[in-house]
N, C-alpha and C positions, 0 to 999 in steps of 0.2 A: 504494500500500500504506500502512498505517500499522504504527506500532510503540506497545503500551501500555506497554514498560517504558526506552525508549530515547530519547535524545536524540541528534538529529544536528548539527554542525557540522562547516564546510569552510570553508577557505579555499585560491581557486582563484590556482594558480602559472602556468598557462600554458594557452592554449585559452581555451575557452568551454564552460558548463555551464548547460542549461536548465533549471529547476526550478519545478515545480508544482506548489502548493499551493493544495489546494482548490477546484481547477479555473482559479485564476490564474498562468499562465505568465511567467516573468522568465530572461532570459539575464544569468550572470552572469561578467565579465570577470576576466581577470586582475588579481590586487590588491583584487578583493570578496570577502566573507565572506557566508556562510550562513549560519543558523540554523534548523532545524528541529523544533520541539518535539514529545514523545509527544506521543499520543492525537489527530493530524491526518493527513489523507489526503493523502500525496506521492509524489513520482515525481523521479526527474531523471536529465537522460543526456546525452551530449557531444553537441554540434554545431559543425559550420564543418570547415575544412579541417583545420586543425591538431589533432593528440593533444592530448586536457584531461587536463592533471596536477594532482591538487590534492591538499590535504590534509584529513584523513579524521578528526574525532572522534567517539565515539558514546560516550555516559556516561546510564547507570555502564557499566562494561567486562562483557566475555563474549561479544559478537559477534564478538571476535574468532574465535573456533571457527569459525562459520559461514563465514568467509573464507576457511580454511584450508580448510574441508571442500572451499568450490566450487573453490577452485586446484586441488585436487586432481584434481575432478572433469573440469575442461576440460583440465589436461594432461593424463588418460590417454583426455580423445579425441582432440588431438594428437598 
């Protein structure tokens, strides 16, 4: 997907997180940081054994909405 009004960064706590950009794929470790700028085509999702826990920025703010909306959503088909 991409976003034209958002920026993403992360920086991963625990696990592993694979991230794609622009058809090139990188796993990134515990203690690495991300950067994801608008207006490029990305993707990223856990891998390996262990829960990836990381930390989530997306600027300027207001996606947070959509976050709230999808919790929503997956707990009441839970």
């Amino acid at each position: 997907h991409l976003h034209h009004r958002e920026d993403e960064s992360f920086c991963i706590m625990a696990g592993q997180l694979s991230v794609t950009v622009e058809g090139v794929t990188k796993v990134l470790n515990p203690g690495e940081y991300g950067f994801l700028p608008r207006g490029i085509v990305h993707s990223w999702q856990a891998v390996g054994e262990e829960t990836v826990r990381f930390i989530l920025v997306v600027t300027p703010g207001g996606m947070d909405k959509m976050f709230a909306e999808m919790n929503e959503l997956v707990c009441d088909i839970e």
